[in-house]
C-alpha positions in Angstrom: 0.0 0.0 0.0 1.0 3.4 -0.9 1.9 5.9 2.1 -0.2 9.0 -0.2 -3.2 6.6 0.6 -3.2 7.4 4.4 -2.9 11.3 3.8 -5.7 13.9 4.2 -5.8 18.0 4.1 -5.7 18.6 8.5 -6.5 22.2 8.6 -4.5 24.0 11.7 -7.5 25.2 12.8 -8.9 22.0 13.8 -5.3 21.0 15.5 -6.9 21.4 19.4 -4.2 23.4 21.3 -5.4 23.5 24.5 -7.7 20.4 26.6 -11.2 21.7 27.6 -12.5 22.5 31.1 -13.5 19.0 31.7 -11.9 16.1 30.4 -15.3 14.2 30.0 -16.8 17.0 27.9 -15.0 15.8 24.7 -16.9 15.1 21.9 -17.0 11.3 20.8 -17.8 10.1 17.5 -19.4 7.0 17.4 -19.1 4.6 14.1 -22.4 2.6 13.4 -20.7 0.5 10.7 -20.7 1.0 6.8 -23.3 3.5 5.1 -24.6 4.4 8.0 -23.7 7.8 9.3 -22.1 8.3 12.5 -23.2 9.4 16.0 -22.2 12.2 18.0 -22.1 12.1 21.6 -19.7 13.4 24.6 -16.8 11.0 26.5 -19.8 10.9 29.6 -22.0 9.6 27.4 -19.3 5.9 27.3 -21.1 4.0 29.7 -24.5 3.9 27.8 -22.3 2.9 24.6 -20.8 0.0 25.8 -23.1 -3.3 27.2 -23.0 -4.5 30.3 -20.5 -7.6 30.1 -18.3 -5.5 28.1 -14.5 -5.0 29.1 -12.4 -1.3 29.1 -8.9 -2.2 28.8 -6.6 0.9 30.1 -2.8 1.9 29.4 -1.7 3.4 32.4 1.8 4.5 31.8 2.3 7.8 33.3 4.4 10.7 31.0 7.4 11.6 32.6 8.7 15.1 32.4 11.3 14.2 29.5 12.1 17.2 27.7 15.3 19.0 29.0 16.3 22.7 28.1 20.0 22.5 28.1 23.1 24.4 26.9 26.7 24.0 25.5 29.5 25.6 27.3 29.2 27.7 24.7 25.7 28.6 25.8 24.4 27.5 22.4 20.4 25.8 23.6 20.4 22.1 23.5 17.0 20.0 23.6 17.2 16.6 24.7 13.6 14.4 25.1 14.2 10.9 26.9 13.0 8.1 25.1 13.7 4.9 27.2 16.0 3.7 29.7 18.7 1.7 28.6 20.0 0.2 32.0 17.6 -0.5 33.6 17.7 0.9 37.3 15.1 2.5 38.8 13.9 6.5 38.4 14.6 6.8 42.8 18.3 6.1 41.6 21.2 9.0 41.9 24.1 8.9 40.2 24.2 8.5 36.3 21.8 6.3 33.9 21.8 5.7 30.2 18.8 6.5 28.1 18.3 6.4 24.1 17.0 9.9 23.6 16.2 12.6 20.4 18.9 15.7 20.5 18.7 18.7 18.7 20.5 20.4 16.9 22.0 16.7 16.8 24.8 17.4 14.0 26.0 20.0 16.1 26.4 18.1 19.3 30.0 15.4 18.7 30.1 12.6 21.0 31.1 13.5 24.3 29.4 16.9 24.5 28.3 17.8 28.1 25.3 19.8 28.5 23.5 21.5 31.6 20.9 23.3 33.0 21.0 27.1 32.1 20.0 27.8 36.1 20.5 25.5 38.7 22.9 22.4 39.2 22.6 18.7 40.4 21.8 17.5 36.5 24.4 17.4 33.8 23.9 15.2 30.7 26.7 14.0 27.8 25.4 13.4 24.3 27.3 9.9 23.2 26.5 7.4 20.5 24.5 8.0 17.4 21.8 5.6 16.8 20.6 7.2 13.3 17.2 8.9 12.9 18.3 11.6 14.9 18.4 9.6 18.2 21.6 9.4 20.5 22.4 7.9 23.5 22.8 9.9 26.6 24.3 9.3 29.8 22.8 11.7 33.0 23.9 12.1 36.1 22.1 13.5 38.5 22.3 14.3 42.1 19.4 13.1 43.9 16.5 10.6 43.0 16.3 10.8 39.4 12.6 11.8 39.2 13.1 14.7 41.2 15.4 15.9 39.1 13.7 15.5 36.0 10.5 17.4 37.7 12.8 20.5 38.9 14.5 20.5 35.3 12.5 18.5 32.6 8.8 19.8 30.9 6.4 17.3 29.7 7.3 16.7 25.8 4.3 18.1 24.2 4.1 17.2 20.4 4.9 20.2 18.2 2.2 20.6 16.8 0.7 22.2 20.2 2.1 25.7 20.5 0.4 26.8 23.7 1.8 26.4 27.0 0.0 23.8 29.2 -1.1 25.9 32.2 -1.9 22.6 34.6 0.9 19.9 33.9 -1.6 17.1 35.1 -3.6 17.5 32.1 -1.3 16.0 30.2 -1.6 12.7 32.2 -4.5 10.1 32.5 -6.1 10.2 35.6 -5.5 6.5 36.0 -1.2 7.1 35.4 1.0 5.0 37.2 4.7 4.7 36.6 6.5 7.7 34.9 8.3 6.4 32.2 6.5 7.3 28.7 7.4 10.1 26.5 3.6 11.0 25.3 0.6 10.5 26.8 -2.4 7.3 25.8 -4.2 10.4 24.6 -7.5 8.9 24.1 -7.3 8.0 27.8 -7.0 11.7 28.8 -10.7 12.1 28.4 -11.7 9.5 31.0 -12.5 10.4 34.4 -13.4 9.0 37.7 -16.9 9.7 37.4 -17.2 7.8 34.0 -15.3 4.7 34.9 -17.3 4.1 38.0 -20.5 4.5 35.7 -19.2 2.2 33.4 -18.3 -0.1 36.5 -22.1 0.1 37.7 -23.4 -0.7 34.3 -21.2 -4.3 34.8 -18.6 -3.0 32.3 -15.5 -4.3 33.8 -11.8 -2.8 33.7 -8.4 -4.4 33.1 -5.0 -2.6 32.4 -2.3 -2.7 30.8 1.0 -0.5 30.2 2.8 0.3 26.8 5.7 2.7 27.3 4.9 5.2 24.7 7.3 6.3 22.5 9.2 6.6 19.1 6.8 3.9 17.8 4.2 5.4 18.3 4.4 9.0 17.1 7.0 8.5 14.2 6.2 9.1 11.3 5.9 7.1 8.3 8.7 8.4 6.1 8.5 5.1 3.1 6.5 5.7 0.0 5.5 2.2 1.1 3.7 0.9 4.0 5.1 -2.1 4.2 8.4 -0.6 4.3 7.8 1.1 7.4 9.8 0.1 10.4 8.3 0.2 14.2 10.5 0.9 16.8 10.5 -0.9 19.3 8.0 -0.1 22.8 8.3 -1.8 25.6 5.0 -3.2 27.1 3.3 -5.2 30.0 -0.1 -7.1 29.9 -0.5 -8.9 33.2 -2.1 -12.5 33.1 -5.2 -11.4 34.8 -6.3 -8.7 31.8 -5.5 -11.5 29.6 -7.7 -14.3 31.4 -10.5 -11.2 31.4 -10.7 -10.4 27.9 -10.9 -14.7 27.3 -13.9 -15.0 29.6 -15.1 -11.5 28.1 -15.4 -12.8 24.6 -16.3 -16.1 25.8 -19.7 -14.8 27.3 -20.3 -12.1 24.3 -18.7 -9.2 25.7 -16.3 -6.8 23.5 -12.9 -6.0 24.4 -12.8 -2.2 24.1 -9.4 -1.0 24.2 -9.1 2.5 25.2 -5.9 4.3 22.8 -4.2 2.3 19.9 -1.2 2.0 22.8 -3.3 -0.2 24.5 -4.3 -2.3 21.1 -0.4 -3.0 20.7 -0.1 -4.0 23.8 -3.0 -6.6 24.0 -2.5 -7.5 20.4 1.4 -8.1 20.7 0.6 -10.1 24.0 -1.7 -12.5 21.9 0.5 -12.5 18.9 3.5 -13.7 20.7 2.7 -15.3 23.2 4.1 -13.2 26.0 2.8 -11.1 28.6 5.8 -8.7 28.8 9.0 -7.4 26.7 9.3 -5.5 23.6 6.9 -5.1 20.6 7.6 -3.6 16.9 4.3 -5.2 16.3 3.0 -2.5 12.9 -0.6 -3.1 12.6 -1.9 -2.3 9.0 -3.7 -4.2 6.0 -5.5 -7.1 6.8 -4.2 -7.8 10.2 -5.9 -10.6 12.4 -7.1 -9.0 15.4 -7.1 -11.1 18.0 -8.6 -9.9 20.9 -9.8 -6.1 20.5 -13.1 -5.6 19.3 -14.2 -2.0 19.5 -11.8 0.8 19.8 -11.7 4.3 21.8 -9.2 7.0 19.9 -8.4 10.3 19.2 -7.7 11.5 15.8 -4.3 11.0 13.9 -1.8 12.9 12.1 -1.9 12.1 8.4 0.3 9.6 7.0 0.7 8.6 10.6 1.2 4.8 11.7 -1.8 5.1 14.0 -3.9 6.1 10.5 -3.0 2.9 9.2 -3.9 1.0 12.1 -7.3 2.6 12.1 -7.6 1.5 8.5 -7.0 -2.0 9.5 -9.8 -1.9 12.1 -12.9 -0.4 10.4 -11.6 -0.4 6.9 -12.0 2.3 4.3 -14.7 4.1 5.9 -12.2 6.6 8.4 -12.0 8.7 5.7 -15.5 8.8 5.9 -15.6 9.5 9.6 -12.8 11.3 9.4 -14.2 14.0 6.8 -17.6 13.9 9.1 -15.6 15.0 12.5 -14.1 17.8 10.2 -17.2 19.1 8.0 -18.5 19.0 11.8 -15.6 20.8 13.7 -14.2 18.0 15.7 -11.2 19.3 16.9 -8.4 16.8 16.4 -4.8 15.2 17.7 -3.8 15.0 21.5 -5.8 17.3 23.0 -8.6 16.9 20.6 -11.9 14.7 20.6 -12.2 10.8 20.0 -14.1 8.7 18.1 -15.5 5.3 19.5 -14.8 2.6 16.4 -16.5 -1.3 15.7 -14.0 -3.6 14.2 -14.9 -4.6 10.7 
């Protein structure tokens, strides 16, 4: 398949640059299936969209505050935003860690380079090995627990596409997070709150989690003229034996699995694909992929040409151009802090 296929005309104006008031207030666009036109509804209106028997399935990795405002000695600005831990260790660790990061102005910055905080000490980070595709490996060292320094220091890594400054940093997290350690947030989840899970849970629509570290993976962009060429990075995720064992007896009494983000389809669809309940996936879902255990879907809506376009395509088909075209004849506002659609799997 051509990459072109997956492209539409996203007008800036319908890029949402801020989240609204209340998270629940979203609009959701809900796919009846082929030739018939969509619904529109609101995120509280979930609960009376789903059955009773059915099964919300949850990423709760939590976005860590990853991009770092540096300098040269020369005071020439340095970004560096933290992909993934490469040592393991733990983020209540002092000392130094190593972490596969993206660094710009990257051609600028020789192996070796040491950069730091413009005010303040107690964080100093040297740019090492180039992995290609702009990202580098970084060692920091830090004085203190690591996550405190990367709160005094680090901003959550908006995309760039949003140009506003976040007023409340919490926003940018689900209210369901856990462990800090993703580089974006399971947007779709942002729109969930207390009030409509426990609705959901008093209709008898049960909950499981799971956690997909978000990053590269997911928001790189498709840069083949062929799909198929495309390469996924690789995320590292966690579906624990219980959510497994409930989506079984889910679709065993006629329930649907309704995964909540297309980082929480990876991770339940790379748990069923290989076997595992934890490691790495470069799972790319497009085409005619098999899915395995996710019936219905809750997502925002994607950049063109984006690998979470084609995975859409694999799950209703055709029609998201359709119901893409609706949300913005209707004035759906779109991407991370946008509005979601609620999709049936073809």
């Amino acid at each position: 398949m051509e990459t072109s296929a997956f492209d539409y005309e996203l007008p800036e104006s319908a890029i949402a640059q801020r989240p609204l008031p209340e998270r629940d207030a979203a609009r959701l666009l809900v796919d009846c299936g082929a030739a018939i036109p969509p619904d529109n509804h609101i995120v509280r209106d979930l609960p009376d969209l789903l059955e009773p028997g059915d099964l919300l399935v949850l990423n709760t990795t939590r976005v860590l505050p990853a991009r770092l405002a540096l300098r040269k000695e020369t005071g020439a600005a340095v970004e560096v935003l933290l992909l993934e831990r490469l040592d393991g260790g733990s983020l209540s660790d002092s000392g130094q860690s190593r972490w596969e990061a993206l660094v710009r102005p990257g051609r600028k910055l020789p192996p070796g380079t040491i950069v730091r905080p413009e005010s303040g000490s107690g964080l100093e980070v040297s740019v090492d090995e180039d992995l290609g595709d702009g990202r580098r490996v970084v060692t920091i060292d830090v004085e203190g627990p690591l996550l405190d320094v990367l709160e005094q220091f680090g901003v959550m890594p908006l995309p760039p596409y949003i140009t506003e400054v976040l007023a409340e940093q919490e926003r940018y997290q689900t209210v369901f997070s856990e462990r800090p350690a993703s580089a974006a947030a399971p947007t779709a989840g942002l729109h969930l709150t207390p009030e409509v899970l426990a609705r959901c849970a008093e209709r008898g629509i049960g909950r499981a989690d799971v956690e997909l570290v978000v990053g590269l993976g997911t928001f790189r962009p498709i840069a083949t003229d062929r799909i198929e060429d495309h390469e996924m990075h690789g995320e590292t995720f966690r579906v624990p034996q219980e959510t497994l064992d409930a989506c079984a007896r889910t679709k065993a009494n006629g329930g649907r699995v309704v995964a909540v983000g297309t980082t929480a389809v990876r991770a339940l669809e790379s748990a069923a694909a290989f076997g595992v309940n934890e490691g790495r996936t470069e799972l790319f879902i497009h085409g005619d992929y098999n899915f395995l255990v996710v019936d219905r879907m809750m997502t925002n809506f994607h950049l063109p040409k984006s690998s979470l376009i084609v995975m859409i395509d694999a799950f209703v088909g055709p029609r998201w151009r359709d119901l893409y075209a609706d949300a913005l004849r209707d004035g759906y506002r779109f991407l991370s802090f946008g509005d979601a659609m609620l999709l049936t799997r073809r």
